[in-house]
mmCIF file of the protein (N, C-alpha, C, O) and its ligand, coordinates in Angstrom:
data_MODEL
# 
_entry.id   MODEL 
# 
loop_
_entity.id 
_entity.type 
_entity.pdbx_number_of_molecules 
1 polymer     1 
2 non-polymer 1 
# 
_entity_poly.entity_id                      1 
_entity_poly.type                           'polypeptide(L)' 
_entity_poly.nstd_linkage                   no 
_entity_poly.nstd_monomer                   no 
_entity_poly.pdbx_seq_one_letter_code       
;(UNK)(UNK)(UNK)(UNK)(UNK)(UNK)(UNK)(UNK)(UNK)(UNK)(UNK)(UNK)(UNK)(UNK)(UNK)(UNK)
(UNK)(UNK)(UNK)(UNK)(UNK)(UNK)(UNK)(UNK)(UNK)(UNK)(UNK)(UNK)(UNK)(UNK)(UNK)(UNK)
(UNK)(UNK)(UNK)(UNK)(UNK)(UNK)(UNK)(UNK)(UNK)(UNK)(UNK)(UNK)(UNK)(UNK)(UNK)(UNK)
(UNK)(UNK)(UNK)(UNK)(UNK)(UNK)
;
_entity_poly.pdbx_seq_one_letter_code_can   XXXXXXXXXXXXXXXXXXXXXXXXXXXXXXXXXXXXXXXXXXXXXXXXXXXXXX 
_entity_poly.pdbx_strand_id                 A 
# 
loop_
_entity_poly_seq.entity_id 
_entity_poly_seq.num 
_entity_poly_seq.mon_id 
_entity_poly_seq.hetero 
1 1  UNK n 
1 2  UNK n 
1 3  UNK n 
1 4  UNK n 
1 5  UNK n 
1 6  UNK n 
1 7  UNK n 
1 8  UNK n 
1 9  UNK n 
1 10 UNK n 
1 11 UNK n 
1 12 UNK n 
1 13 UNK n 
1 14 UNK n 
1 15 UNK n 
1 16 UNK n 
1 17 UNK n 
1 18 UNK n 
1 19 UNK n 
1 20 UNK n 
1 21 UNK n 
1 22 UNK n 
1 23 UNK n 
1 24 UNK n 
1 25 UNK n 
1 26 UNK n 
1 27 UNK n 
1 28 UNK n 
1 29 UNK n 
1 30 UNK n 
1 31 UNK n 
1 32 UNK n 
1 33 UNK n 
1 34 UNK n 
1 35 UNK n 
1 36 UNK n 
1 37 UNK n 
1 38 UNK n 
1 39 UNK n 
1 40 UNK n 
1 41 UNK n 
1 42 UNK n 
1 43 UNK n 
1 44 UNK n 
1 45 UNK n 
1 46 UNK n 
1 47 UNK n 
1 48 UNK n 
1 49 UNK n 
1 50 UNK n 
1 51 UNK n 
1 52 UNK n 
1 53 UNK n 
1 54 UNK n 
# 
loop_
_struct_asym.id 
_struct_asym.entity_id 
A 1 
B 2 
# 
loop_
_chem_comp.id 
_chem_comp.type 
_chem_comp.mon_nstd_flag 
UNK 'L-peptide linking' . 
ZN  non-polymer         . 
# 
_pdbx_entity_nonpoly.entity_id   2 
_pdbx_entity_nonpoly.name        ? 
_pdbx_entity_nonpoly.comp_id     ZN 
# 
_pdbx_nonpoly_scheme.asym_id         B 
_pdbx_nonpoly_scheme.entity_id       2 
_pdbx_nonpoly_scheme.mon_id          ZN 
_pdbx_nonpoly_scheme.ndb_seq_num     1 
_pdbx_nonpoly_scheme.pdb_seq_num     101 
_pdbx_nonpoly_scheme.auth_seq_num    101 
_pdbx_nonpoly_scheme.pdb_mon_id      ZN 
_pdbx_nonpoly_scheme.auth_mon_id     ZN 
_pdbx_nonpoly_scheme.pdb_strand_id   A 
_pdbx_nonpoly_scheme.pdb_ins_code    . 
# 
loop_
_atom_site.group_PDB 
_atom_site.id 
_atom_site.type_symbol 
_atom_site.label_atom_id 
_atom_site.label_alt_id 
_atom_site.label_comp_id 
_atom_site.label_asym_id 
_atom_site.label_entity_id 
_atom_site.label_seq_id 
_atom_site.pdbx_PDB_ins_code 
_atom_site.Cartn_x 
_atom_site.Cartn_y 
_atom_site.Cartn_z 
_atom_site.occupancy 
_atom_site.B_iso_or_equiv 
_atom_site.pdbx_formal_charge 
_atom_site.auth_seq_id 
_atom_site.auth_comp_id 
_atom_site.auth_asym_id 
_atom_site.auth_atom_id 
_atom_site.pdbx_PDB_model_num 
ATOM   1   N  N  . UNK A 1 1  ? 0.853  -1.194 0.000  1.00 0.00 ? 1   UNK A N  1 
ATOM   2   C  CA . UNK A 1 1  ? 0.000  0.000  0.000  1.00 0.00 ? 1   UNK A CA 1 
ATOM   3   C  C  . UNK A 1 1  ? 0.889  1.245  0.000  1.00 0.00 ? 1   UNK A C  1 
ATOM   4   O  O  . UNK A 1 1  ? 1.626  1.702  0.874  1.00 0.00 ? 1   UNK A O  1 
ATOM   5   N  N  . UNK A 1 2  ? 0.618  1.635  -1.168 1.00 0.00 ? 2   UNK A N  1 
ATOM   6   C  CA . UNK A 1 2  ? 1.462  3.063  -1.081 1.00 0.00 ? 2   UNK A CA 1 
ATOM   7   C  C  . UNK A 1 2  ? 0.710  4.390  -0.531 1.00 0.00 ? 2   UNK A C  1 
ATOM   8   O  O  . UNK A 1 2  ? -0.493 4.642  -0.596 1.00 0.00 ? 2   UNK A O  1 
ATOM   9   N  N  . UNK A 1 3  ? 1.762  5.174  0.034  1.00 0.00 ? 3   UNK A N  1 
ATOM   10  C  CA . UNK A 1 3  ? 1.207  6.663  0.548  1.00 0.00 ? 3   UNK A CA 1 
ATOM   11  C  C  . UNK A 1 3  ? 1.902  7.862  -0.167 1.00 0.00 ? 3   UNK A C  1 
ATOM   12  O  O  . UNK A 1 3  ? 2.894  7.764  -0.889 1.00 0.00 ? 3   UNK A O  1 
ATOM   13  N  N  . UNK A 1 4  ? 1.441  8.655  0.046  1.00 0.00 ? 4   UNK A N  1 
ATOM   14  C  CA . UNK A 1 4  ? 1.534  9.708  -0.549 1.00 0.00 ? 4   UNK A CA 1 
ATOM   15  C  C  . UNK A 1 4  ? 2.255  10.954 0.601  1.00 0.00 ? 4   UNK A C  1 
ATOM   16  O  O  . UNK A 1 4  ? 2.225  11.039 1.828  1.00 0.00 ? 4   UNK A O  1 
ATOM   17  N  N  . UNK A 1 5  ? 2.922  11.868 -0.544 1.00 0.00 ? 5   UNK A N  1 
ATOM   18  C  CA . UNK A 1 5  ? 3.390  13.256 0.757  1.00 0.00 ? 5   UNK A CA 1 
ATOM   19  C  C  . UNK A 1 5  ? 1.992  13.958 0.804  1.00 0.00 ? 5   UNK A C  1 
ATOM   20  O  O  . UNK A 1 5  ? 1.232  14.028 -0.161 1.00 0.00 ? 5   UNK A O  1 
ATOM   21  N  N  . UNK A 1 6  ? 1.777  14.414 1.918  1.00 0.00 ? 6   UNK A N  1 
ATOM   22  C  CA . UNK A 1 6  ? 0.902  15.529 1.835  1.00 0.00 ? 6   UNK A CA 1 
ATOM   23  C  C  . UNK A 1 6  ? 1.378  16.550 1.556  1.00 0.00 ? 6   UNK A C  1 
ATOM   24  O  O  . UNK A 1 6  ? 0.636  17.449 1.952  1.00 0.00 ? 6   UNK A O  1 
ATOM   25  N  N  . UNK A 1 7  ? 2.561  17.060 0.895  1.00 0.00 ? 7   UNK A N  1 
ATOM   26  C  CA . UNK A 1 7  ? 2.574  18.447 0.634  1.00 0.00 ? 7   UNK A CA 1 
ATOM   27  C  C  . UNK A 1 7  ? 2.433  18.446 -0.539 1.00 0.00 ? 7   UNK A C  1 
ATOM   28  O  O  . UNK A 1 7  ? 1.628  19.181 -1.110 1.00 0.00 ? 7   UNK A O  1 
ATOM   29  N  N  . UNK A 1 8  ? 3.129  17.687 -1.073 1.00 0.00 ? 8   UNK A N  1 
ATOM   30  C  CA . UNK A 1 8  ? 3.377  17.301 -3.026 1.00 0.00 ? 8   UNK A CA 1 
ATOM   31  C  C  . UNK A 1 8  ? 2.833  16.471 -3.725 1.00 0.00 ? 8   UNK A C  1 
ATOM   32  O  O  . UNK A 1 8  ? 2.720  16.311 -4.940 1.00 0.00 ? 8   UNK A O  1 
ATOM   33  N  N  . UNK A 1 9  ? 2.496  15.942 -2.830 1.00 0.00 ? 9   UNK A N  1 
ATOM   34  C  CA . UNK A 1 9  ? 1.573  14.533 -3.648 1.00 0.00 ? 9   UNK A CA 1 
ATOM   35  C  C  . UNK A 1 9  ? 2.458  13.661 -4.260 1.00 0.00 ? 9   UNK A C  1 
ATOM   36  O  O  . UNK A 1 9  ? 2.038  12.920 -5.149 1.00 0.00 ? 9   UNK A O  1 
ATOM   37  N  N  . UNK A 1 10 ? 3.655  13.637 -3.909 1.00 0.00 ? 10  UNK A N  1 
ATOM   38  C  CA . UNK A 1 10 ? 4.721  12.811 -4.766 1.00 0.00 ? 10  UNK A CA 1 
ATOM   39  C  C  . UNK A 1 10 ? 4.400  11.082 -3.764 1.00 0.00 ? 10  UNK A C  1 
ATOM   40  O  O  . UNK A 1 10 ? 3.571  10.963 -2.862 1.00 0.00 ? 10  UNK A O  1 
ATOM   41  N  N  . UNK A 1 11 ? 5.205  10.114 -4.217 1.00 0.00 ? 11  UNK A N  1 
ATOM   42  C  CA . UNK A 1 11 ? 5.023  8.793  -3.167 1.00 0.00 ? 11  UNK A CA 1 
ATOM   43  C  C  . UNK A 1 11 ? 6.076  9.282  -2.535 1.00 0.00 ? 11  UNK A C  1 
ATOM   44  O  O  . UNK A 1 11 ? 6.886  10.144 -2.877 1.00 0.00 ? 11  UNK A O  1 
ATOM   45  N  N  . UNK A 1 12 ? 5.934  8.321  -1.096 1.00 0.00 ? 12  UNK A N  1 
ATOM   46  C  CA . UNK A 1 12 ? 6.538  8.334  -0.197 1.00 0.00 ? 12  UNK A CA 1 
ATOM   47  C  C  . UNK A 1 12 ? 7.470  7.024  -0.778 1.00 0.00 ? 12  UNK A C  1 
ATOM   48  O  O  . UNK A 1 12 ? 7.118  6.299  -1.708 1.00 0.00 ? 12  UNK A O  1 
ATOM   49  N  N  . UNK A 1 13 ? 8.627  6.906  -0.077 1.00 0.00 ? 13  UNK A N  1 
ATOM   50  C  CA . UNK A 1 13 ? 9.350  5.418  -0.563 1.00 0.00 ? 13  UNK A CA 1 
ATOM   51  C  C  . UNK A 1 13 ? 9.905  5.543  1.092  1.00 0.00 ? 13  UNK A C  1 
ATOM   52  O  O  . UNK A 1 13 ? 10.089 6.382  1.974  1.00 0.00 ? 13  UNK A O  1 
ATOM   53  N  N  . UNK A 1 14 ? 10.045 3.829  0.774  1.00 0.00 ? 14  UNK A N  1 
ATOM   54  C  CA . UNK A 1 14 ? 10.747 3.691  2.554  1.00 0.00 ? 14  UNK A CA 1 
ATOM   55  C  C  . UNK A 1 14 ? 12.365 3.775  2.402  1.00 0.00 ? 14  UNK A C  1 
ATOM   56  O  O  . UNK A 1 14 ? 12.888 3.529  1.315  1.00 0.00 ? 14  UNK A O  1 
ATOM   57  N  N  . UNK A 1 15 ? 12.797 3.977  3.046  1.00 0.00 ? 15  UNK A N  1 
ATOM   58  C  CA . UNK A 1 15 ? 14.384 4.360  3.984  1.00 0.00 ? 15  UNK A CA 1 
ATOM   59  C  C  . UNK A 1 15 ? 14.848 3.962  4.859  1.00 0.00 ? 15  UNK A C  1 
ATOM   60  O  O  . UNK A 1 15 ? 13.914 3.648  5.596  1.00 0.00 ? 15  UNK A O  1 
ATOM   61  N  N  . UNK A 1 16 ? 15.597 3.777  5.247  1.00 0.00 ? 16  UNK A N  1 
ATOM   62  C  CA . UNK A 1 16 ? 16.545 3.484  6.250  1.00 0.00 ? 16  UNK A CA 1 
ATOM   63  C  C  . UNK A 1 16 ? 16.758 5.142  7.178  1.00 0.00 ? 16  UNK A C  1 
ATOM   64  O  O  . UNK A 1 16 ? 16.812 6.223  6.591  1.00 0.00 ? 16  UNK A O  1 
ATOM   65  N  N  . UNK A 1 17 ? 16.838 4.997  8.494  1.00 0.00 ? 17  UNK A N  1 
ATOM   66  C  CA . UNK A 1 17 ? 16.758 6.870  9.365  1.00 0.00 ? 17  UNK A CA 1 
ATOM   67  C  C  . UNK A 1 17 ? 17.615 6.088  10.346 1.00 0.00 ? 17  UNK A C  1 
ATOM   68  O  O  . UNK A 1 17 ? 17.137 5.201  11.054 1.00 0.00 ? 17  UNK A O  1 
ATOM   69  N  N  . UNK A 1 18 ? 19.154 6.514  10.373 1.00 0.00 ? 18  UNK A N  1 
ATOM   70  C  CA . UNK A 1 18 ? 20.029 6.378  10.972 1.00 0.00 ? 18  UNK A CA 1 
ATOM   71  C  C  . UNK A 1 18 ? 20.403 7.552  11.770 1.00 0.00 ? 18  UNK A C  1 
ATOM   72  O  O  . UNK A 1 18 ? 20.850 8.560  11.222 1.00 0.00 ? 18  UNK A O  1 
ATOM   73  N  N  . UNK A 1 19 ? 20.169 7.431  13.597 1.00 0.00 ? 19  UNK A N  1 
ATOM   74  C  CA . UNK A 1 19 ? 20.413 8.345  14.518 1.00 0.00 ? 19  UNK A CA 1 
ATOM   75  C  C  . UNK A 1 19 ? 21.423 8.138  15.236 1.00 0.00 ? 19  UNK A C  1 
ATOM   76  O  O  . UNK A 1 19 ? 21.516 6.985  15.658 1.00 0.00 ? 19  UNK A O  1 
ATOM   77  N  N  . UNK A 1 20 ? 22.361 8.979  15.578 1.00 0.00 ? 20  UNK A N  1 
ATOM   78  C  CA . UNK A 1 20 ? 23.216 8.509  16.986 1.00 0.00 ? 20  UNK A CA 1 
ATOM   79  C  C  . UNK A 1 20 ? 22.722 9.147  18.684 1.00 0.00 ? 20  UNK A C  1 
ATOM   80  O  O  . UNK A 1 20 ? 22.184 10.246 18.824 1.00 0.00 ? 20  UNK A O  1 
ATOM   81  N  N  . UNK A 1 21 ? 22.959 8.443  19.552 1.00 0.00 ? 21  UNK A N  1 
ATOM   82  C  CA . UNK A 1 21 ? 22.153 8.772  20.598 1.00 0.00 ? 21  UNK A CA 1 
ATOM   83  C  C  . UNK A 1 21 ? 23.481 8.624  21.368 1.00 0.00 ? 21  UNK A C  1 
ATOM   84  O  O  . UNK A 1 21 ? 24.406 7.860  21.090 1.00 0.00 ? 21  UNK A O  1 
ATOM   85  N  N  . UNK A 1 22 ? 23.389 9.624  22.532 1.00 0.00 ? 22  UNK A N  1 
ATOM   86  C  CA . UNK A 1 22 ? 24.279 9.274  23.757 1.00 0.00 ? 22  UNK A CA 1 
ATOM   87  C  C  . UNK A 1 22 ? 24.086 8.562  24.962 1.00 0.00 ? 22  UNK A C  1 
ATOM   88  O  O  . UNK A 1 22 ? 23.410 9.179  25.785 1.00 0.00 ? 22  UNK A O  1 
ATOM   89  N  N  . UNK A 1 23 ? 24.390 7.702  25.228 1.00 0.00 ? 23  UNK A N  1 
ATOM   90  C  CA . UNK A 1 23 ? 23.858 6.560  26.370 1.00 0.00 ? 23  UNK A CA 1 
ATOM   91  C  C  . UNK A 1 23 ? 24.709 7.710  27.809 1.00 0.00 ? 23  UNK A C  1 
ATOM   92  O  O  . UNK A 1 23 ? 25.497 8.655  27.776 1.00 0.00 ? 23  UNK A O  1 
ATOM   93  N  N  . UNK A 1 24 ? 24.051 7.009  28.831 1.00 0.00 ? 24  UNK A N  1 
ATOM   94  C  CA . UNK A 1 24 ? 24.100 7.555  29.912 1.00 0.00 ? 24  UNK A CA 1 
ATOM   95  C  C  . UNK A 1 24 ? 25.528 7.527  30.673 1.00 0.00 ? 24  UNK A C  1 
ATOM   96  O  O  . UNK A 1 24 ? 25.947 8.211  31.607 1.00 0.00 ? 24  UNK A O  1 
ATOM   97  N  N  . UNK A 1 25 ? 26.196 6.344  29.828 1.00 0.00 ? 25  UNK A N  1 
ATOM   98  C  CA . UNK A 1 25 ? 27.520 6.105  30.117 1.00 0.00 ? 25  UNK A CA 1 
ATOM   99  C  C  . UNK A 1 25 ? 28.504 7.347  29.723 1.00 0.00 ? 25  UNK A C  1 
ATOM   100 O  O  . UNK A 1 25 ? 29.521 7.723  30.305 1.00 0.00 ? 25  UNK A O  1 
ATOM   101 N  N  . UNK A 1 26 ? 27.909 7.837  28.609 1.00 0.00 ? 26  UNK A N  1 
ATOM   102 C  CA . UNK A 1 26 ? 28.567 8.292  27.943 1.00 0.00 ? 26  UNK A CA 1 
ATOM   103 C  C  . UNK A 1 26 ? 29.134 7.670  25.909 1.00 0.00 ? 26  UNK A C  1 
ATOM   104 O  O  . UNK A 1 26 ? 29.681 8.314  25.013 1.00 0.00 ? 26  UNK A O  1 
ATOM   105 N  N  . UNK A 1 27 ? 28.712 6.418  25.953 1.00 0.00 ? 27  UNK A N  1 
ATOM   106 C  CA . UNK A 1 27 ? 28.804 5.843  24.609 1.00 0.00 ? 27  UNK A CA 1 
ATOM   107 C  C  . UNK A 1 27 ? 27.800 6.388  23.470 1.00 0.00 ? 27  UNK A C  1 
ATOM   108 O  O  . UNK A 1 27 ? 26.642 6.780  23.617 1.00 0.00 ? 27  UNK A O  1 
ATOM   109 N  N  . UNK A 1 28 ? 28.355 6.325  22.622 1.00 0.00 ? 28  UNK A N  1 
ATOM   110 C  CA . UNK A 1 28 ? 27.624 6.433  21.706 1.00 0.00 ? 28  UNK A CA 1 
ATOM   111 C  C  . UNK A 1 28 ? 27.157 5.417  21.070 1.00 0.00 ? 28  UNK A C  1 
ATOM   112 O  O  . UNK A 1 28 ? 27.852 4.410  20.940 1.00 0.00 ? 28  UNK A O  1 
ATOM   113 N  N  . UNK A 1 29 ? 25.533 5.519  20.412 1.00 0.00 ? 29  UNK A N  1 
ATOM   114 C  CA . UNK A 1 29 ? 25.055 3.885  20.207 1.00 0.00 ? 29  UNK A CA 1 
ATOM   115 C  C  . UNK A 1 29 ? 23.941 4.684  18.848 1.00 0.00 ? 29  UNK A C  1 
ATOM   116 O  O  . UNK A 1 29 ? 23.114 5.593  18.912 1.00 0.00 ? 29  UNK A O  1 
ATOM   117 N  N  . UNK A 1 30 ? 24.439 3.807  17.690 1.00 0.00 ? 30  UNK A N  1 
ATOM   118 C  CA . UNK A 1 30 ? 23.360 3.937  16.245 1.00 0.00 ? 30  UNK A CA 1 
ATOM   119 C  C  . UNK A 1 30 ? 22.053 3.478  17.169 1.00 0.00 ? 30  UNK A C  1 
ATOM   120 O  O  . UNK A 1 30 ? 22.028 2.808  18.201 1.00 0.00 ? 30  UNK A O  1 
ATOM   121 N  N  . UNK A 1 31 ? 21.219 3.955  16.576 1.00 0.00 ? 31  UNK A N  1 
ATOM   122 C  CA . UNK A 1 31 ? 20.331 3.384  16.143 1.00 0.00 ? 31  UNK A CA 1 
ATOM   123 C  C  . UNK A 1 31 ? 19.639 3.726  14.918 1.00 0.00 ? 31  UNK A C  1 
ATOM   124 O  O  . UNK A 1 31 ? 19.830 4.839  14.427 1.00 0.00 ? 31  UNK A O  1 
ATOM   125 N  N  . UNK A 1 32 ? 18.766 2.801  14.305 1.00 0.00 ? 32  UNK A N  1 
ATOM   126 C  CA . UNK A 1 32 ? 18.021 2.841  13.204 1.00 0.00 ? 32  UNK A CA 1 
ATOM   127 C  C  . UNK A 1 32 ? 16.852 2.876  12.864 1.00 0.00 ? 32  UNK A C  1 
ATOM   128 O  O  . UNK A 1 32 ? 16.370 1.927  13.484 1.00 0.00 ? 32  UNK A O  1 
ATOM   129 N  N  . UNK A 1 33 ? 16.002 3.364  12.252 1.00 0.00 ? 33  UNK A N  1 
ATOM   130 C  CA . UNK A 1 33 ? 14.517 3.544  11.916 1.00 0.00 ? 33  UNK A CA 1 
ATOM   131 C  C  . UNK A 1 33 ? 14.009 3.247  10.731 1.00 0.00 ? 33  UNK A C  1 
ATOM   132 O  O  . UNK A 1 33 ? 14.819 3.500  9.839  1.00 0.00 ? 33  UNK A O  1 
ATOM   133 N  N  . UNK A 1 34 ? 12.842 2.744  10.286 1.00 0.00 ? 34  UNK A N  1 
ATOM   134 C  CA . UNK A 1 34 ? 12.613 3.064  9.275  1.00 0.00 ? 34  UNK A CA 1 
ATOM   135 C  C  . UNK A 1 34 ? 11.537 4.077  8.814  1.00 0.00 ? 34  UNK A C  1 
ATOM   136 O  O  . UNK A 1 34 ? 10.446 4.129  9.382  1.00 0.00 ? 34  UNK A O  1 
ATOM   137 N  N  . UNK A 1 35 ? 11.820 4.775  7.912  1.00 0.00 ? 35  UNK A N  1 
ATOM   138 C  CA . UNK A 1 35 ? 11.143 6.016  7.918  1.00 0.00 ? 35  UNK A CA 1 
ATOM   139 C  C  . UNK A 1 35 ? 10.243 5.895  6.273  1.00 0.00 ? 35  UNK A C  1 
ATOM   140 O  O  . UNK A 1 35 ? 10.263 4.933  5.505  1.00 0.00 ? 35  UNK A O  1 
ATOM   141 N  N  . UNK A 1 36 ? 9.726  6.816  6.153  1.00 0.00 ? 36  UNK A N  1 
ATOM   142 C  CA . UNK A 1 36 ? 9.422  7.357  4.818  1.00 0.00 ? 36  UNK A CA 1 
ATOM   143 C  C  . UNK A 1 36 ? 9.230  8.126  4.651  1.00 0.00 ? 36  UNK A C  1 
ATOM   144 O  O  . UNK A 1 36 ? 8.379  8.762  5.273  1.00 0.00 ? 36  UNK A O  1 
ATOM   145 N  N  . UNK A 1 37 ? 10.224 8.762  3.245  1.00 0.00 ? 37  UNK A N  1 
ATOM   146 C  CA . UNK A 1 37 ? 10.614 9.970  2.765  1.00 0.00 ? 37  UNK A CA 1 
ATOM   147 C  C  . UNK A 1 37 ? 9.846  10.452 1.209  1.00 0.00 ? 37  UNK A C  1 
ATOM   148 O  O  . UNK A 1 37 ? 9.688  9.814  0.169  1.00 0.00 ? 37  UNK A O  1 
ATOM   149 N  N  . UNK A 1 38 ? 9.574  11.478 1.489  1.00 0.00 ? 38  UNK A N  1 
ATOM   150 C  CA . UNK A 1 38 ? 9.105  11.485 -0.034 1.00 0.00 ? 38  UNK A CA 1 
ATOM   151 C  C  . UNK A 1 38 ? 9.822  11.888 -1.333 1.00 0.00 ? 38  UNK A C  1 
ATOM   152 O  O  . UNK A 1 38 ? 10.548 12.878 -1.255 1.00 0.00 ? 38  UNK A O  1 
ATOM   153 N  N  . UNK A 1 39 ? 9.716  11.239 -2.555 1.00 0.00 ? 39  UNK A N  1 
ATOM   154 C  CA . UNK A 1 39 ? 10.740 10.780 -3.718 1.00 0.00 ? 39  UNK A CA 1 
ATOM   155 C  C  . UNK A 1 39 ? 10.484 12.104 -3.968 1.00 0.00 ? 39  UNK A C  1 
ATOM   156 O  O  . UNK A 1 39 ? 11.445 12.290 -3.222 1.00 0.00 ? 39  UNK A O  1 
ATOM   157 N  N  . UNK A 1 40 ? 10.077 13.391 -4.335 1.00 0.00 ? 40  UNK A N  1 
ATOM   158 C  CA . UNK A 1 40 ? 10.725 14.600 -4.914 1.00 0.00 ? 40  UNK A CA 1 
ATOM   159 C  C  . UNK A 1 40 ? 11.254 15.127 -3.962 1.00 0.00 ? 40  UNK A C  1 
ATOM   160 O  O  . UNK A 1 40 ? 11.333 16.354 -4.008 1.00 0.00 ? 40  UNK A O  1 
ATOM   161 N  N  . UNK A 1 41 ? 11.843 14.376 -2.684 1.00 0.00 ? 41  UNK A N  1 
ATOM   162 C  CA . UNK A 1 41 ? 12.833 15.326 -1.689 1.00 0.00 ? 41  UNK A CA 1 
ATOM   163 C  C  . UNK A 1 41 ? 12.205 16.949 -1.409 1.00 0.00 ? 41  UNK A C  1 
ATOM   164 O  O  . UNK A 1 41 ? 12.662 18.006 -1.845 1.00 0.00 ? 41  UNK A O  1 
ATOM   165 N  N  . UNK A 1 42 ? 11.352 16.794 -0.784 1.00 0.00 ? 42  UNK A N  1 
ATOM   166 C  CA . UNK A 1 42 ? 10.424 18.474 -1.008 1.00 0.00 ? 42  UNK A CA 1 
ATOM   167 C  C  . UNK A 1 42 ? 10.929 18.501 0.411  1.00 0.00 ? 42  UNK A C  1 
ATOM   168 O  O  . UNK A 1 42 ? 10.816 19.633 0.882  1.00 0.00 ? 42  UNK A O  1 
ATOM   169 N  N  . UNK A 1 43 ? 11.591 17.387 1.476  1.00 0.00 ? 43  UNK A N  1 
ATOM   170 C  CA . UNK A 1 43 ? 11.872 17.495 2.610  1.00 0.00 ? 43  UNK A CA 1 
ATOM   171 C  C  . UNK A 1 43 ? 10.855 17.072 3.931  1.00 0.00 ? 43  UNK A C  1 
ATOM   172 O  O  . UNK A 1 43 ? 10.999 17.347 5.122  1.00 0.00 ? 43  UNK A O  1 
ATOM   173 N  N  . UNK A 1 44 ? 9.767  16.292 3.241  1.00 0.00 ? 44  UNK A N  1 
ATOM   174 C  CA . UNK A 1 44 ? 8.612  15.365 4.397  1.00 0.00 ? 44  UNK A CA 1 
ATOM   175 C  C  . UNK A 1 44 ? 9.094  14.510 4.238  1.00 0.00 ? 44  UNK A C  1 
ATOM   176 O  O  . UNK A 1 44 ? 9.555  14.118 3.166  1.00 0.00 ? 44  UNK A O  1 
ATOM   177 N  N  . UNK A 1 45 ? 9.126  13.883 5.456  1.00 0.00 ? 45  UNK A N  1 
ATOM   178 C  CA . UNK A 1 45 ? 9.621  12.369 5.907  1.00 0.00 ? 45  UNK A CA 1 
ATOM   179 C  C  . UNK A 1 45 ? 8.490  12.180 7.219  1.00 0.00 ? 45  UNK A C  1 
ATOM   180 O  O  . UNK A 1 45 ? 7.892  13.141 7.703  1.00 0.00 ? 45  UNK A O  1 
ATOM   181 N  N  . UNK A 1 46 ? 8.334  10.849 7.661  1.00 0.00 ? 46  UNK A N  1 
ATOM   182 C  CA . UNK A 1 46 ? 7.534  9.900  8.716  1.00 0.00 ? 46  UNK A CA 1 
ATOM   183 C  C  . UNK A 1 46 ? 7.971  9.031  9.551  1.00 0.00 ? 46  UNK A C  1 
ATOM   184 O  O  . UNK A 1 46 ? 7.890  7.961  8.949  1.00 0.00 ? 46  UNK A O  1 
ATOM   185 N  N  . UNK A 1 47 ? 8.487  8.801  10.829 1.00 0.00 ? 47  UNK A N  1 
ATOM   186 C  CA . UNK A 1 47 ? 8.595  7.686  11.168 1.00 0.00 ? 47  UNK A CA 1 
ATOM   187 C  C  . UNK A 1 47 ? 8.137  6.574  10.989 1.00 0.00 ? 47  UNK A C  1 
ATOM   188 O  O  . UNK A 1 47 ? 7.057  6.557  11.578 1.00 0.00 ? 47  UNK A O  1 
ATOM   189 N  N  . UNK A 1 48 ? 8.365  5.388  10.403 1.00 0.00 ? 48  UNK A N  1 
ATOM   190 C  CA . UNK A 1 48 ? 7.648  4.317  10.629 1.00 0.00 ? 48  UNK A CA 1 
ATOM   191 C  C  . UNK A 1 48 ? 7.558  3.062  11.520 1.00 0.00 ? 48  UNK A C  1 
ATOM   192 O  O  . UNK A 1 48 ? 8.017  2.035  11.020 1.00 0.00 ? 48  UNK A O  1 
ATOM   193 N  N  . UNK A 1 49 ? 7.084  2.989  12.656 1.00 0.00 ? 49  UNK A N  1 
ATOM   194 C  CA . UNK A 1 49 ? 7.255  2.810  13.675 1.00 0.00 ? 49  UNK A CA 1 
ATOM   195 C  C  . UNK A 1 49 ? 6.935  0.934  13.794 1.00 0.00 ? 49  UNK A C  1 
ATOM   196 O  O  . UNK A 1 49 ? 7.100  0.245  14.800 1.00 0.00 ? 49  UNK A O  1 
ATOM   197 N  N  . UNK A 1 50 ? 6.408  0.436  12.318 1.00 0.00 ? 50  UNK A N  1 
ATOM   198 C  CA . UNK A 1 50 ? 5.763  -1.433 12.655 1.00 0.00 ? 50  UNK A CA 1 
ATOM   199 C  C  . UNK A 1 50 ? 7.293  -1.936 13.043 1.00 0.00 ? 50  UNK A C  1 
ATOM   200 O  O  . UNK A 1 50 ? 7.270  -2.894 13.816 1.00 0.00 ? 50  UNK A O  1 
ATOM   201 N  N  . UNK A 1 51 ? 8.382  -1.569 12.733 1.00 0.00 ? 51  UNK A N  1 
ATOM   202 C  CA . UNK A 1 51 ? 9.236  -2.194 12.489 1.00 0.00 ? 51  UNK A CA 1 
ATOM   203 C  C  . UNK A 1 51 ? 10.163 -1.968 14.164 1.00 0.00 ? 51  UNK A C  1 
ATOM   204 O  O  . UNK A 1 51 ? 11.377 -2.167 14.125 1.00 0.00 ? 51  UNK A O  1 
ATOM   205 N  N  . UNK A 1 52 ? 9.839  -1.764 14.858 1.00 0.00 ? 52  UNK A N  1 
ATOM   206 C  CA . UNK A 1 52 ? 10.961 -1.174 16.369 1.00 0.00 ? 52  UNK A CA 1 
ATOM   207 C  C  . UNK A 1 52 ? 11.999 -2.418 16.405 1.00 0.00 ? 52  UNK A C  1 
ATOM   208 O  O  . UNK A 1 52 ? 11.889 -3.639 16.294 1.00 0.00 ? 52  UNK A O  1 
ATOM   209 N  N  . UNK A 1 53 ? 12.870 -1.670 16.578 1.00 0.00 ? 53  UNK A N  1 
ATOM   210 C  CA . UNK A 1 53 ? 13.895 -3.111 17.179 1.00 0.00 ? 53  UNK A CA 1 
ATOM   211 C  C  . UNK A 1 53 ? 14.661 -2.312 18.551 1.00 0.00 ? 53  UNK A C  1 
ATOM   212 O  O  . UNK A 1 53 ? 15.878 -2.177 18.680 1.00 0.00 ? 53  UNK A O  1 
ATOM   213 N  N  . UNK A 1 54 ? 13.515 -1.793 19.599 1.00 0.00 ? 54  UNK A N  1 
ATOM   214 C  CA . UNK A 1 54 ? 14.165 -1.654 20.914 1.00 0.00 ? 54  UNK A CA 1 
ATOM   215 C  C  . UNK A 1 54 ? 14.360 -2.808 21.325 1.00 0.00 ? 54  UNK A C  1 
ATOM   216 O  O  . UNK A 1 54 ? 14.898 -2.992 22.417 1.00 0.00 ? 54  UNK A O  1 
HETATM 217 ZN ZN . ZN  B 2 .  ? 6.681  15.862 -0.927 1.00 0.00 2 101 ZN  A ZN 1 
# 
C-alpha cells in the first residue's frame, strides 16, 4: 500500500533513518529507523514505527 506526501503529492518510498544517541555512560550507540521519505525530496519524511527493534 502506497502513501503519498501531503505536501506534493509525490510517493513516499521507505528508507533506512540512521540516529546517533548518547547513552548515559557516555557511549555512543546507532540506532536505526525506518522512515518514509518522499521521492521529490520536497523534505517530508515519517517515522515508521511497525518495524521497532528496541
Ligand atoms: Zn513531498
Amino acid at each position: 500500500m502506497n502513501k503519498t506526501c501531503p505536501n506534493c503529492g509525490a510517493l513516499l518510498i521507505k528508507d533506512a533513518w540512521e540516529t546517533v544517541e548518547t547513552n548515559d555512560n557516555g557511549s555512543y550507540v546507532f540506532k536505526s529507523y525506518l522512515a518514509l521519505k518522499c521521492l521529490q525530496r520536497c523534505g517530508y519524511y515519517e517515522r515508521a514505527d511497525q518495524n521497532d527493534q528496541e
